[in-house]
N, C-alpha and C positions, 0 to 999 in steps of 0.2 A: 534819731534812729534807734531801735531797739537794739537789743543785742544778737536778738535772732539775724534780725536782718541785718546787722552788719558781721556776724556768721556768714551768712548766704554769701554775700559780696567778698568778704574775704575768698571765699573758695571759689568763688568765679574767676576774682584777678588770677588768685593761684592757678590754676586749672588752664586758661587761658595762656599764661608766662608759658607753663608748661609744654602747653601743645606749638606755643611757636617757637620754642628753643628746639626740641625734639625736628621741628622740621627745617631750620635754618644753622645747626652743627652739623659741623663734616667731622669726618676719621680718617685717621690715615691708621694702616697695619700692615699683614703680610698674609697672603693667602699660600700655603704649600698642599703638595698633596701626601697622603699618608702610605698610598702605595709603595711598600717596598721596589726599590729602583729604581723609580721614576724619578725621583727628585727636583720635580716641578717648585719654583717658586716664584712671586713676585711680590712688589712692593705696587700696594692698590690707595687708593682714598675713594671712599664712600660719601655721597655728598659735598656740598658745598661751603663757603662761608658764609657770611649773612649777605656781604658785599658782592659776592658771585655765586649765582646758582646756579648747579650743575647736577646730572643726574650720572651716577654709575651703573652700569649695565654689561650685560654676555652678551655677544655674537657669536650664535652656533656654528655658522656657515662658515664665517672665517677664524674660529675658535681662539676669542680675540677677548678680553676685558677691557672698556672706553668710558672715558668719561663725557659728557655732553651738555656744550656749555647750553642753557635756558638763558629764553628772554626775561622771565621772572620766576619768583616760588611756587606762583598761581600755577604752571606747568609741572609741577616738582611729577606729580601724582600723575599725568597725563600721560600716554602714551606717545612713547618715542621711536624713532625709526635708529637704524647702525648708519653710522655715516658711509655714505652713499645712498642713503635711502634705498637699499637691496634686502632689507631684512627686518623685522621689528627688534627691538632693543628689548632682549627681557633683562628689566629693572633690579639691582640690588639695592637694600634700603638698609639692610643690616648685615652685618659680618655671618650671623644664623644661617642667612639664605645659601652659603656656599655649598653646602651639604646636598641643594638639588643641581647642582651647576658639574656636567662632569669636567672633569681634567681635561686642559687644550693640548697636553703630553701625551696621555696613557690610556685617557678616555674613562677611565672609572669616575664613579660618585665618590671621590674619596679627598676631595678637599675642604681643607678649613680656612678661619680666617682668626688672625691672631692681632688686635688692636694694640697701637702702641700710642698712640695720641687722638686726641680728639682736637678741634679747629674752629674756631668761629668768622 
């Protein structure tokens, strides 16, 4: 094999490794809110381990943060329901996403999410 091609192949493995580590690592951190007085906080995990896949998600209705265990990874992306199936599950994938999620306290857009460990 040439060197081109084993260029290519190299960044394929890579690229590959990549995309399924990225979808099979969970987090664990702290989402608070930044509103003065509310002082909302909790302790969340985003994702799963390799061994149990789960998706984290809002419930607006019952203004609630759930994790939900999957049959597989293949559903990681899939659209999920709140348990009780009352409600669709809007998905967090990343700590970033908090910022469209308001407060289950106070109700503003004003929380974040603060990683403290990552998990496989």
């Amino acid at each position: 094999m040439k060197t081109r091609g084993k260029v290519i192949v190299f960044f394929a493995i890579f690229a590959a490794l990549l995309l399924a580590a990225s979808a099979l690592a969970g987090e664990s951190g702290t989402v608070s809110c930044a509103t003065q007085g509310c002082g909302y906080q909790t302790d969340l995990k985003i994702g799963g381990g390799r061994a149990s896949p789960s998706v984290t998600g809002y419930c607006a209705r019952e203004k609630k943060f759930v994790r939900v265990k999957l049959p597989s990874w293949a559903d990681y992306r899939k659209p999920q329901q709140c348990p009780g199936g009352k409600e669709p599950l809007q998905p967090i994938y990343s700590g970033g996403e908090m910022a469209k999620i308001p407060c289950p306290k106070c109700g503003n857009l004003s929380l974040s999410y603060k990683r403290r460990l990552m998990f496989d």
